[in-house]
Each structure stands twice: as structure tokens, then as C-alpha cells.
N, C-alpha and C positions, 0 to 999 in steps of 0.2 A: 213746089219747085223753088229754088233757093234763085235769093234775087240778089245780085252783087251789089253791093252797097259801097262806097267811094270816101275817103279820108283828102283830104283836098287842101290846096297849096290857100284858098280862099278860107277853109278851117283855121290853119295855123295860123296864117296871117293875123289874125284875132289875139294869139296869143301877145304879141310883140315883149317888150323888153321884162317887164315888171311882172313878175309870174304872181307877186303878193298872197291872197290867202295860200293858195297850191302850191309853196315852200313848205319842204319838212325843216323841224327843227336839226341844229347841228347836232351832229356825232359825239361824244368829250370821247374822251382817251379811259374813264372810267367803265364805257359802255361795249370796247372791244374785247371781248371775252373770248378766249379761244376757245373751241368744240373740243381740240385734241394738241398734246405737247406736235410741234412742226408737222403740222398739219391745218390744210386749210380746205375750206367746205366755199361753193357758191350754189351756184340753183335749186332749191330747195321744198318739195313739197310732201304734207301727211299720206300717209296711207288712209285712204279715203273709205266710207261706206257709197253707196250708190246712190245715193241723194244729198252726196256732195261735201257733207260735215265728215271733220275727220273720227277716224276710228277711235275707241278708248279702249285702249287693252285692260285699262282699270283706273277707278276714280284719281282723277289728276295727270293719267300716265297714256300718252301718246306713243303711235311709232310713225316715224319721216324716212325719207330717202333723202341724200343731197346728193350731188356731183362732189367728187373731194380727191385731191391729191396730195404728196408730199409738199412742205413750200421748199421754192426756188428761191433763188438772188432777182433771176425776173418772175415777176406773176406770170407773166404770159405763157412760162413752159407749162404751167398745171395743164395746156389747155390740150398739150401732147399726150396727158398722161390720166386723162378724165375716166374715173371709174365710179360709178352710182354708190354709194354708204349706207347702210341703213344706221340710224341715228335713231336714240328715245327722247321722246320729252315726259319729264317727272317735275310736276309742280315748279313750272318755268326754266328748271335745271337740263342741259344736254348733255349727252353721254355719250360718245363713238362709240357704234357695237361693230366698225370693219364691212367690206365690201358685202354687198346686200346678193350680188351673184358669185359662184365661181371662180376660180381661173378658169381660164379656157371656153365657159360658157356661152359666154358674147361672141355673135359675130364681127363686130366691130374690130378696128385695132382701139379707137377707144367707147365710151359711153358716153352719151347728154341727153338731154334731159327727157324728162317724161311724167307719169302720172302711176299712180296703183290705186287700186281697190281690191278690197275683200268681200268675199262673198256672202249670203246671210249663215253659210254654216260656220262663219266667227274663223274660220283658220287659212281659205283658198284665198291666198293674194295672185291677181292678175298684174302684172308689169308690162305697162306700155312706155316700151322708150327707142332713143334714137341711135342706132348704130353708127357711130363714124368708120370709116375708111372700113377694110376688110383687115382680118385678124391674121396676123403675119404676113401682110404686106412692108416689103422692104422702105419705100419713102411713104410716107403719111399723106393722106388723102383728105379730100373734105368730100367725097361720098354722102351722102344720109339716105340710110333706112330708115324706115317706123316697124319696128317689132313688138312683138307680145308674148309673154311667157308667162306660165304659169308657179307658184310656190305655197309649200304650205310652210303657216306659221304656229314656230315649236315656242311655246311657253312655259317647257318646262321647267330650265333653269332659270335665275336671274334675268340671265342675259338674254333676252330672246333673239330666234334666228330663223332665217326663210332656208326649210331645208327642201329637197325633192323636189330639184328647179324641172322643168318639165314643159311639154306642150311649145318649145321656140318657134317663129312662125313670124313673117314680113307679110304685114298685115295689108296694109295699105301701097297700092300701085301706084307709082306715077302716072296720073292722065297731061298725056304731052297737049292733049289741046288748051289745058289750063294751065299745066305747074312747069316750069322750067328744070331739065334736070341738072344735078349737082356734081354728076361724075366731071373729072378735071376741073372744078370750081378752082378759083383761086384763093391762096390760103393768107390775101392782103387785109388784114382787120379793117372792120365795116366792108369788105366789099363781099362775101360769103355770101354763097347762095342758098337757098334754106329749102327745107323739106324735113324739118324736123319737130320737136317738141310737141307732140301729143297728150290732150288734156284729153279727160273722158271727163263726158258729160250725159245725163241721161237727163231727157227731157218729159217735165211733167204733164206736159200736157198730153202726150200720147203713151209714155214709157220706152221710146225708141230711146237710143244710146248711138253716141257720136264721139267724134274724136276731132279735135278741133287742134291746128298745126300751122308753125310757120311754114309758109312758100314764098313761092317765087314767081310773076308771073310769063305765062308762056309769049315768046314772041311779042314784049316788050321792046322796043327802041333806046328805052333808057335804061341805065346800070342802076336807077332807086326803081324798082318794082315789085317790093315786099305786096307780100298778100295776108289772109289768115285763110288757108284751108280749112275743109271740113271734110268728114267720111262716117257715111250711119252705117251703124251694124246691120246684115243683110246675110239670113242664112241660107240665101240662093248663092252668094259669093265663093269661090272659091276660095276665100282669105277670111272670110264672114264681115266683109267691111267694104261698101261700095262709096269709091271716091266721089265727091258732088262735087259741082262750080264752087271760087271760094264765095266765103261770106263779106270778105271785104278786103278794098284796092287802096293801096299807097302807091300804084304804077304813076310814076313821076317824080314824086316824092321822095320816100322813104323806102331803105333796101332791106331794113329789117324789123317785121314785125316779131317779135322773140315772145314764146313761154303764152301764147293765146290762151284765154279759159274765161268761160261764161259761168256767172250768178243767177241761179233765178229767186228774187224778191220780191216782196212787195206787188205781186203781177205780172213783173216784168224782169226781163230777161239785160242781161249789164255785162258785154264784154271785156274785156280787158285787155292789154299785153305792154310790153316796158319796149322803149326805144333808146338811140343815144343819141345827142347832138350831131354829131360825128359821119351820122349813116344818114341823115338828111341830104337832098340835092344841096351842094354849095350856093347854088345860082340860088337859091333862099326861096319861101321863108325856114326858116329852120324853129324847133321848139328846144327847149330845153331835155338837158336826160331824165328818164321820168315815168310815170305810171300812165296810160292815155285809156281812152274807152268811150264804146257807144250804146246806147238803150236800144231796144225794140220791143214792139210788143209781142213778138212772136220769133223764136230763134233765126229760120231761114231767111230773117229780112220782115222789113226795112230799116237798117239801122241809121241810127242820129247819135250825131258825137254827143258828149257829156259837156257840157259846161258852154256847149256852143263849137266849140273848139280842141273837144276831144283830152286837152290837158285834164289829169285827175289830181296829181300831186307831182312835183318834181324835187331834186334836189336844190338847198340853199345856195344861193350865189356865188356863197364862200368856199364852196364845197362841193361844186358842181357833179362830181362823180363819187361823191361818199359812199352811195347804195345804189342797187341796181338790182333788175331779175323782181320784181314785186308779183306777190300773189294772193287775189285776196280770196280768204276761205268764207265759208257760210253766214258766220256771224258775224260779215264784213270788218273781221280784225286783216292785218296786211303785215304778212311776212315779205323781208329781202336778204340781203346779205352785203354785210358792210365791204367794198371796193376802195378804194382810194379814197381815204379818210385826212381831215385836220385841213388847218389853212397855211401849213408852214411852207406849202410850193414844192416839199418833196415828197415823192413817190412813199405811200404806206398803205399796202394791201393787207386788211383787216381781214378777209377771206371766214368770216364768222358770223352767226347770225348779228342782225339787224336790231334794234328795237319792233318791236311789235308797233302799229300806228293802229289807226281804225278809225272807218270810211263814215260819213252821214249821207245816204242817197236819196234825193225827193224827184222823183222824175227823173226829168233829165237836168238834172243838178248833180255835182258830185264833190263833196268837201271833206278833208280833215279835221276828225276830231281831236282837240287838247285838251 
């Protein structure tokens, strides 16, 4: 049985002003590379196998998904126009290979984020992701579904492509005794109610398979009651996926735990997920924008922040919103995607991958390597 575990205003406090080691290095202007001419990519994750390392379609050569849109004059429209990409990586090099579903295929009016895996017959990709709003709805919604579809991947050409999209299907139910729902959420940045981003996770120690998701939670007092849901696969379910209590409460806190996803290393299990300044209670303590995370020795609980205080890495001082969205994959390297980049005070949305960073974790310790 999963035992709700608590991120606490007593955690943060800990952090106070001086973040010291857990500053990434700055940005330069040499490291914003764009994926695509006007165009710009943020959340970002591999096509996965089942035990969590990314796929290789061939020595050096990866395939990703990002969220990606045209760029705007403001960053913030992409957020209207969010469609999933599938993206290659070829010996550190990115290529746009164009929308990874569809027209018309999503239920959403737009896409965010999610997860995929392929199956062991090397070609059935599974897409777990988040439907916003409903598709051809006239005013934009902040809605979230969790859906899952099926594709298989054509390697024939150059270019590869997920064709014979198949199997769509809203996996995961809202349990109103835990998750707060999101229909008529408000669409006020940091106040968003969440029920979205679905990480698949399969656990070693049994082979069960989960999905681990921002929430929200239910019957809250306060407007910061981010959660991280979770949901195992269950083929007595009518969806094949039975919602559980979450694994863990920022109720007080913090409003948005974003892009959840667990490690398992070294014995133990290392959750993750990025927050921002901004979505913290003002009434304080507040953390910086940033990577956060907790150990357990067993997924369902009992978790213990990292570092004492949940801080894993954050943005430099100077730069406080450079990156954001971190994810770290199997070989604890740590993907994000560069946001509001440079110290010159004006707005520059890099919307591109990140430098790659990479984690050192000894227990519950959790540091940046240089």
C-alpha cells in the first residue's frame, strides 16, 4: 500500500539564500543552439526501453520526443500551440523529424508532456501523454487527460517516423478522493492545476509498471497543493491502469510538482521533478527554480528528501530561470531545456536543448558533477 510521503515548508527552510554547490553553471550565448530555423522545443524526453535507458536505434543515434512550437514575439504563446515532435539525437547532434502524431489525432486542443517506450519487438512505441483542453474547442481550456497510444517505428528512410498511430485510449481516471480535477482550472501562470505529465516506470523489484504524474490535491484549503500521483498497470482495469494515493504532498507549499519520474540505482529508488520559484506559497519558505528529489528504499514509500532538503540542482543566481523541465535518465546524465537565458535583464527564450549536466548520488545525497 502506498504511504504518502510530505515535502515540508521545514524541508525548504533548509535551503535558505545560498544554494552553493546545487548552482548549475551559466548558459554563454555559444551553448543556445537551435533544434530547428523558428522554431522552439521545451519538455523533453527519449524513447525509452522498459527499464528506463533510452532506446538506440543505432550506435550513437537516439530517438526523443519534445513539446515544440512555432516561436512567437511572446514565449508564452507556444504554450497555446503545444504539439509533441519527435526529434533524433546522432552523436550529440539534433535534427527535427515534425510532429510525432497526426493532425487530428489527439484528443486535446493542444499536447504536453509525457513519456514513451518501445517494446522488446524493437518497433511498438507506446505514448503516454497529456491531453490539454478538447480538440476543436472554441476558448482553450486547461483540462488534462493522461492518454496512451500506440505506433510503430518505420526505419526505413533516413528519417525515421512513428506511423500506424493506433490503440488512443484515457488511461488514467481522476480519483476525486485524492486528485483535484482540472476542468475550468484557471489559465493564471503558476496557478494551473495539474493532472498531467506521465512518466512510465517499471519496477524491479516485482516488474509491475506505473505511471507517475503531476496532481493536485483533492480538498486542499490552500491554492499550493501540488502532488506527484501515481497509477500501476492492472489488467482487471478497464483502462489497464488503477489510480493509487499520491506518493507525495507539497499541500501548503508548492502548486506544481512538474514532469515526476523515478531512478532506480544503486538499490534505491530517486524521485525527481523541476519546480519554480514563483509556484511556491509567497507566505515562504520558498526554493529556488530548480531540480528537487527524494530517496526510498522501496517505490510506494517512505520517501526522504535528498540533500536534507529536497534541493538537487538549481539555476545560478544570475540566471535564475535559464533552464527548467530536468530529467534525469538511467546513467544519471540530466537533460532540460534552455528558458530564459543570459544576465542582461531581458527576456531571451532559448526554447533548445540544455547542456547535458550529470548527477553524483550516494544515498541520500545528491550533487552535480563538473
Amino acid at each position: 500500500m502506498a504511504h504518502i510521503s510530505a515535502w515540508t515548508r521545514e524541508h525548504v527552510r533548509g535551503i535558505g539564500e545560498d544554494i552553493g554547490a546545487a548552482s548549475a553553471a551559466l548558459i554563454s550565448e555559444a551553448e543556445v543552439l537551435p533544434v530547428a530555423l523558428n522554431f522552439g522545443i521545451w519538455d523533453a524526453w527519449p524513447v525509452q526501453a522498459v527499464n528506463g535507458s533510452p532506446f538506440q536505434q543505432s550506435e550513437g543515434c537516439q530517438l526523443w520526443m519534445a513539446l515544440g512550437a512555432p516561436r512567437f514575439a511572446d514565449p508564452d504563446e507556444r504554450h497555446r500551440h503545444a504539439r509533441i515532435h519527435l526529434i533524433q539525437r546522432e552523436n550529440g547532434e539534433w535534427r527535427h523529424l515534425g510532429p510525432a502524431m497526426p493532425a487530428g489525432f489527439s484528443p486535446g486542443s493542444r499536447e504536453w508532456s509525457g513519456s514513451a517506450v518501445i517494446g522488446n519487438d524493437g518497433e511498438t512505441v507506446t505514448l503516454y501523454f497529456t491531453a490539454a483542453g478538447r480538440r476543436g474547442e472554441e476558448r482553450l481550456s486547461f483540462e488534462q487527460r493522461i492518454f496512451s497510444a500506440k505506433a510503430t517505428l518505420d526505419l526505413a528512410s533516413r528519417d525515421p517516423r512513428l506511423i500506424g498511430w493506433r490503440d488512443l485510449q484515457e488511461i488514467v481516471q481522476l480519483d476525486p478522493a485524492h486528485y483535484m480535477a482540472t476542468v475550468g482550472g484557471t489559465d493564471e501562470i503558476g496557478k494551473i492545476k495539474a493532472f498531467r505529465d506521465p512518466a512510465f516506470f517499471r519496477d524491479p523489484a516485482d516488474g509491475s509498471d506505473y505511471l507517475l504524474f503531476a496532481g493536485s490535491a483533492a480538498r486542499s484549503p490552500s491554492p499550493y497543493n501540488g502532488v506527484v500521483g501515481v497509477a500501476r498497470a492492472d489488467t482487471i482495469s478497464a483502462t489497464g491502469w488503477h489510480v493509487l494515493p499520491p506518493l507525495l504532498t507539497a499541500d501548503t507549499l508548492n502548486n506544481e510538482l512538474e514532469r515526476p519520474h523515478v531512478v532506480h540505482i544503486y538499490g534505491l529508488y530517486y524521485m525527481f521533478w523541476s519546480t519554480q520559484r514563483h509556484v511556491f506559497d509567497p507566505e515562504g519558505p520558498t526554493g529556488p527554480t530548480g531540480l528537487y528529489g527524494m530517496v526510498s528504499d522501496r517505490l510506494l514509500g517512505d520517501w526522504r528528501p535528498l540533500n536534507e532538503t529536497g534541493l538537487v540542482l538549481a539555476n545560478p543566481s544570475a540566471a535564475p530561470s535559464q533552464s527548467y523541465s530536468w530529467l534525469v535518465l538511467s546513467d544519471l546524465s540530466v537533460t532540460s531545456f534552455i528558458d530564459d537565458w543570459g544576465t542582461s535583464g531581458v527576456r531571451r527564450f532559448g526554447g533548445t536543448f540544455a547542456p547535458f549536466l550529470h548527477l553524483r548520488l550516494a544515498g541520500d545525497s545528491a550533487s552535480v558533477e563538473y
